[in-house]
ZAMARGU-4260 file (C-alpha; in steps of 0.2 Angstrom, whole numbers, plus 5000, padded with zeros to 4 digits):
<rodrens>
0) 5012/5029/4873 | 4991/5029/4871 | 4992/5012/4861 | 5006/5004/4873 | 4995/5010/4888
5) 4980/5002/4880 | 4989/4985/4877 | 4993/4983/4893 | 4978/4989/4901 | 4966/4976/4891
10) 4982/4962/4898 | 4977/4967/4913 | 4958/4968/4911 | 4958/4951/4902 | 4968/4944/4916
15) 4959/4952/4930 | 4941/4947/4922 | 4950/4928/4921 | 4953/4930/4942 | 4936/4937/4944
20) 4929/4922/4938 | 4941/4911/4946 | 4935/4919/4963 | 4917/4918/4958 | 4918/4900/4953
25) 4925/4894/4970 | 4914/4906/4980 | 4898/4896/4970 | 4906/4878/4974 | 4909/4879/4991
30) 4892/4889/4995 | 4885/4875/4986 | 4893/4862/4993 | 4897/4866/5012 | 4883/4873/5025
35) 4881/4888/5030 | 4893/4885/5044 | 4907/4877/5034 | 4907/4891/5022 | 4907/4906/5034
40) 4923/4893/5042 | 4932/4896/5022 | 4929/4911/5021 | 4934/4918/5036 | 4950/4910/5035
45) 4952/4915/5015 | 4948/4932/5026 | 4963/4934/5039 | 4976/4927/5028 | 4975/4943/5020
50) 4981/4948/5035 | 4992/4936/5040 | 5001/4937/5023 | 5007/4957/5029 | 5019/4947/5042
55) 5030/4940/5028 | 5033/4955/5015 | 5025/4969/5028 | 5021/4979/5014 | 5038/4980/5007
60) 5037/4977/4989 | 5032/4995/4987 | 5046/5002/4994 | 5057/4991/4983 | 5047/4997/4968
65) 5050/5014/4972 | 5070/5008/4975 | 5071/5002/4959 | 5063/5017/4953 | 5074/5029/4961
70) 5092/5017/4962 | 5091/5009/4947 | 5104/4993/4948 | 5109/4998/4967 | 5091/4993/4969
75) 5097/4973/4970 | 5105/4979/4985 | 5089/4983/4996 | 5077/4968/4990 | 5093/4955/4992
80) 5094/4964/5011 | 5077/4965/5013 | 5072/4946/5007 | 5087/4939/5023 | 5075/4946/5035
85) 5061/4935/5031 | 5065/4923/5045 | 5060/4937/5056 | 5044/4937/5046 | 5041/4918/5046
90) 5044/4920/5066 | 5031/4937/5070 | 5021/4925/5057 | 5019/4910/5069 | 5017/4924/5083
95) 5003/4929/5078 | 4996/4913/5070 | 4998/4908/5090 | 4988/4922/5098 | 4976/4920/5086
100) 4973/4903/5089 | 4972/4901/5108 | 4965/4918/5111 | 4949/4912/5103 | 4943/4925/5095
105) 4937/4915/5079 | 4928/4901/5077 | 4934/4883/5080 | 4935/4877/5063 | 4939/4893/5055
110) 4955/4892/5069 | 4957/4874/5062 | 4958/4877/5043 | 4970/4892/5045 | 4981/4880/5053
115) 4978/4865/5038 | 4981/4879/5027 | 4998/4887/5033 | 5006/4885/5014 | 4994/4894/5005
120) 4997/4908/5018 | 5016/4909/5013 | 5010/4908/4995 | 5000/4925/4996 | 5015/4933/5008
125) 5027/4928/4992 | 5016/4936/4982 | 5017/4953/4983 | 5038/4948/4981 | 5037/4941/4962
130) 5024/4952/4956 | 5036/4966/4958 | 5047/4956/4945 | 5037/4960/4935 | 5031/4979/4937
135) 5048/4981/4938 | 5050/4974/4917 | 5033/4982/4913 | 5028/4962/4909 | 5011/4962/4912
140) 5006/4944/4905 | 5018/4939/4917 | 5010/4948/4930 | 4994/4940/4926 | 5001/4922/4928
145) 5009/4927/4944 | 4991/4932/4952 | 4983/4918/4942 | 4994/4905/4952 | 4988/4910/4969
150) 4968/4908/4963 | 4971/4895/4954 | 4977/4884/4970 | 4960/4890/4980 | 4949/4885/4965
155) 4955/4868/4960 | 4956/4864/4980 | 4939/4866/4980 | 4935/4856/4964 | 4944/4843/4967
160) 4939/4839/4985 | 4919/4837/4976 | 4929/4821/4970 | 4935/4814/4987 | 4927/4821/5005
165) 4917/4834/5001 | 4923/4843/5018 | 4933/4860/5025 | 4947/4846/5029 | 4948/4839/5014
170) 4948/4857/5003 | 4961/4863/5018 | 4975/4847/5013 | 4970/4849/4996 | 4975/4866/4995
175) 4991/4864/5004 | 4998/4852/4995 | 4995/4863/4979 | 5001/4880/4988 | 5017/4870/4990
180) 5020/4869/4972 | 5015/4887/4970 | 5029/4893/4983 | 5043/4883/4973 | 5037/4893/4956
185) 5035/4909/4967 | 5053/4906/4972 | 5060/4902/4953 | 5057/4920/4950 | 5061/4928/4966
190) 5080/4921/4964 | 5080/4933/4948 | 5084/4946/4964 | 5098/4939/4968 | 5104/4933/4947
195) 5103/4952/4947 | 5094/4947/4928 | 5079/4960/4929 | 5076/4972/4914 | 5078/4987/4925
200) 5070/5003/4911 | 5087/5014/4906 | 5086/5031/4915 | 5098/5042/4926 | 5096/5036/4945
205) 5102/5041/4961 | 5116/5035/4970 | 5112/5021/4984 | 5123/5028/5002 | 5125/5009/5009
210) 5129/5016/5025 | 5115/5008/5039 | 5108/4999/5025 | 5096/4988/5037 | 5093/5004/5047
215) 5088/5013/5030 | 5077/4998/5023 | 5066/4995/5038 | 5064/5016/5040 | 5057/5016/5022
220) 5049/5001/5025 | 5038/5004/5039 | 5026/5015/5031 | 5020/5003/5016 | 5021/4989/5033
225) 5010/5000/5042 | 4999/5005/5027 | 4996/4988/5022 | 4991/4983/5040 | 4980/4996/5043
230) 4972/4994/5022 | 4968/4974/5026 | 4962/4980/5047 | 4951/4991/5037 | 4944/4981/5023
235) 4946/4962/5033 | 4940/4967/5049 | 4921/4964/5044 | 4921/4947/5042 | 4932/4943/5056
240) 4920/4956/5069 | 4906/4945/5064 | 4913/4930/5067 | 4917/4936/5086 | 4898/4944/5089
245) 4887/4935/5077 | 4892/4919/5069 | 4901/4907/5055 | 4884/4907/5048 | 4882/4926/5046
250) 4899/4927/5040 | 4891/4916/5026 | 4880/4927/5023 | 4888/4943/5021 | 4901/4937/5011
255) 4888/4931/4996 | 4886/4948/4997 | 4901/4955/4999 | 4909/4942/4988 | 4900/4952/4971
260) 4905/4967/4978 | 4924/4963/4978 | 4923/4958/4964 | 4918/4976/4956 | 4932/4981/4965
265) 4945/4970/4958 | 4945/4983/4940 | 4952/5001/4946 | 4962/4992/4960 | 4971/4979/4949
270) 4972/4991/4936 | 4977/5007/4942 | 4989/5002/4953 | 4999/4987/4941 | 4997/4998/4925
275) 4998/5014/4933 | 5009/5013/4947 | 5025/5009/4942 | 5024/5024/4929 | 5018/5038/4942
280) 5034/5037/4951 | 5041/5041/4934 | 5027/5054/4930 | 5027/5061/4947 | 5045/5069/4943
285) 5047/5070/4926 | 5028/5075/4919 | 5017/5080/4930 | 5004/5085/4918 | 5000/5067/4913
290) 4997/5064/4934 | 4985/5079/4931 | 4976/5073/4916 | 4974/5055/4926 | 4968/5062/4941
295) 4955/5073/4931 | 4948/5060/4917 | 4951/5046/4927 | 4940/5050/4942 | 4928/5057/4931
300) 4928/5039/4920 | 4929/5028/4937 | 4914/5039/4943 | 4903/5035/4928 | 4908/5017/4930
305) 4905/5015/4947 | 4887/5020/4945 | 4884/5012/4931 | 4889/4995/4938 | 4876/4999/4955
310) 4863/5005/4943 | 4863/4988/4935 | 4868/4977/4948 | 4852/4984/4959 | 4837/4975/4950
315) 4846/4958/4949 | 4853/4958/4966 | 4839/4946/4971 | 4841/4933/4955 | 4860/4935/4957
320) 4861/4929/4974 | 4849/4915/4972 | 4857/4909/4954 | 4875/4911/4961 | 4874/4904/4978
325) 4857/4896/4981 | 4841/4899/4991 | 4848/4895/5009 | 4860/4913/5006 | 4842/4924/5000
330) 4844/4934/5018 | 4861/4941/5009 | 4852/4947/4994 | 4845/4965/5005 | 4865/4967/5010
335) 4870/4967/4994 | 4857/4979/4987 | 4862/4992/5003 | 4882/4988/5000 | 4880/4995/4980
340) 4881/5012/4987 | 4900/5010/4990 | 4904/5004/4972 | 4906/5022/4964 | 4915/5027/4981
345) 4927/5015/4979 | 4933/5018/4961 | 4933/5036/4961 | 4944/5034/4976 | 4954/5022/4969
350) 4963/5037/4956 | 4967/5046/4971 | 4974/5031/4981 | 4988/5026/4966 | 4992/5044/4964
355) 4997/5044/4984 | 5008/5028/4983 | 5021/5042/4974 | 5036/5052/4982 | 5032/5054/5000
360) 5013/5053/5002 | 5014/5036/5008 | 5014/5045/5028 | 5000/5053/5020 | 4992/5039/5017
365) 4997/5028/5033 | 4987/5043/5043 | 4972/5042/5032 | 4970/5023/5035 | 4972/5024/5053
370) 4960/5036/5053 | 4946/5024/5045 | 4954/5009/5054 | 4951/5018/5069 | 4933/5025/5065
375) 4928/5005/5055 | 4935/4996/5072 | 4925/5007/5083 | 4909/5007/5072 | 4908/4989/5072
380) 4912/4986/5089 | 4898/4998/5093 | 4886/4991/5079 | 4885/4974/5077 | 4880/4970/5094
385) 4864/4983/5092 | 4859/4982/5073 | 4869/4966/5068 | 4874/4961/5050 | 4862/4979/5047
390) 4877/4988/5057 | 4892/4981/5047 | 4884/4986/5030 | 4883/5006/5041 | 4902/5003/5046
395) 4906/4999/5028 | 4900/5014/5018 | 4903/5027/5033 | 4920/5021/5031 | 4921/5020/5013
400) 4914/5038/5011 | 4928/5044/5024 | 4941/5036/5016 | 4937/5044/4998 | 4935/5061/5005
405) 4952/5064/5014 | 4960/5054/5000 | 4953/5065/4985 | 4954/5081/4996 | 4974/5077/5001
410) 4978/5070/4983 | 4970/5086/4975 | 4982/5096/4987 | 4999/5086/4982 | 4993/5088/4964
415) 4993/5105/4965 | 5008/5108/4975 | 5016/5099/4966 | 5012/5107/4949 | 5015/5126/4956
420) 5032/5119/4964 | 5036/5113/4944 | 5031/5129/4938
</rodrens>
């Protein structure tokens, strides 16, 4: 198990370090390339569409993981159900896309490339779909190439339009034409739903009740749908506060910093959640002392990583600003010394958070990040008016600290009912 564990973790790290770079790459062009204004335009949109992605899965490929996990084979049933209702999706999609637009409550050209760049927004709502595939098989270079698709789009969009009109329009119809292509490949293997052809692990199941099938699908549903809103209200809602109270320009700004910071994230997220994940729900039932011995080592190691990453971040924050995204963007190097602090807070956390995609914490964790949406949307609206982009770092780690505190503290709890229940 240690030695399968460690292949497939270093498939994942390799692949995440690929899309790291990938991000980091595009980030450095178009702040290289666009003003201030333009970029803030770009990445604002690249922003919301996290967002605006929730309306076509809503969270669901979670629940169909855990269908699989549970049904075995009957599991075709829900995803092939679930997939007929993205019509629905595509409709609430265009909704919201609607209010958005003329309710003005972005900026003119971030409004405009959302709308040149619709396909790409399909392309990330397909992706949480065919990456399931795959968690399903245990394929992890699989799931590598899946996510790698989706950068890959944003990054030679950018590239490419250096060639031609170096322009937000130009990157925007670039990267259409390219997330068209994407979709079709997204869709080769979402039709393996439907081939019924996944390698589904062998096992003893539970029997799927078909009875209110649609009734049953969108009851487990809605909690990943409402976690998944409330998780991207939480972590997306920066950029888009600062657009409404400050400007395209101080979105710019922030997400230089913001941008090294995500990508720190990107390790215990993609990690623990694609290597981890699907074996938890296993875990979870049938041995829990290996969910103990993860909870334990694992925040303990994601702890000592965390800092170690701020401690040797912090003296280069200056130089890596500057080298990365050039001297107009130096305002953003003080932000991204402050927003260090939240690196340890977020890998520790992210132990605890995988642990609580199991059995039936997700309600537990839909109420934790209403919680911090709540306390992040009220902090900002309060703060950035006052203190500016000064307020939004503030927002950030408050919320951060929040959210790991009732997240370890309920995890420790279900780890330890749960081991006294086994006992």
């Amino acid at each position: 198990m240690k030695k399968i564990l460690i292949k497939d973790g270093m498939i994942l790290f390799l692949g995440t370090a690929i899309n790291m770079l990938i991000m980091l790459v595009m980030q450095v062009i178009l702040a290289r390339n666009l003003n201030l204004v333009e970029y803030g335009a770009v990445v604002s949109s690249f922003n919301f569409i996290n967002f605006l992605a929730l309306f076509i899965s809503f969270g669901a490929s979670e629940f169909i993981l855990k269908s699989f996990g549970q049904y075995g084979h009957a599991g075709y049933r829900i995803v092939q159900t679930w997939i007929k209702l993205i019509p629905i999706s595509l409709v609430l999609l265009a909704g919201a896309m609607f209010i958005t637009y003329f309710s003005g409550i972005l900026g003119e050209l971030t409004n405009i490339f959302l709308l040149i760049i619709i396909p790409n927004i399909l392309l990330q709502g397909l992706l949480p779909l065919t990456l399931t595939v795959y968690q399903i098989e245990a394929n992890y270079k699989k799931i590598v190439v899946i996510n790698l698709v989706l950068y890959m789009t944003r990054l030679v969009a950018a590239i490419v339009s250096l060639f031609f009109e170096n322009s937000v329009y130009c990157i925007g119809y670039i990267l259409s034409g390219l997330s068209i292509l994407g979709i079709l490949y997204y869709y080769s293997h979402i039709r393996r739903y439907f081939k019924m052809n996944i390698n589904i692990p062998a096992g003893e199941y539970r029997s799927l009740d078909e009875h209110n099938l649609y009734k049953k699908i969108i009851k487990g549903v809605l909690p990943y749908a409402l976690l998944a809103f409330f998780y991207y209200g939480f972590y997306q809602s920066n950029i888009i506060f600062i657009n409404i109270f400050l400007s395209e320009t101080a979105v710019g700004l922030y997400n230089a910093a913001f941008t090294i910071i995500n990508l720190t994230f990107i390790i215990p997220t993609i990690v623990l959640s694609q290597l981890f994940n699907p074996r938890l729900h296993f875990w979870i039932k049938n041995d829990i002392n290996k969910v103990i011995y993860l909870f334990m080592k694992g925040s303990r190691w994601m702890l000592v990583l965390g800092v170690a990453i701020s401690a040797l971040l912090f003296p280069f924050s200056h130089l890596l600003i500057q080298l990365l995204f050039g001297t107009k963007f130096s305002e953003a190097a003080i932000i991204l010394m402050l927003l260090l602090i939240i690196i340890p807070i977020r890998y520790i956390q992210a132990v605890s958070d995988a642990i609580m995609n199991t059995e039936n914490q997700i309600n537990i964790k839909v109420q934790i990040f209403f919680i911090v949406f709540v306390v992040n949307l009220v902090l900002n609206i309060i703060l950035i008016p006052k203190m500016g982009l000064n307020g939004v770092v503030l927002t950030t780690i408050l919320s951060e600290t929040i959210l790991f505190l009732l997240t370890f503290t309920f995890c420790r709890k279900f780890i330890r009912n749960k081991s006294l229940g086994d006992n």
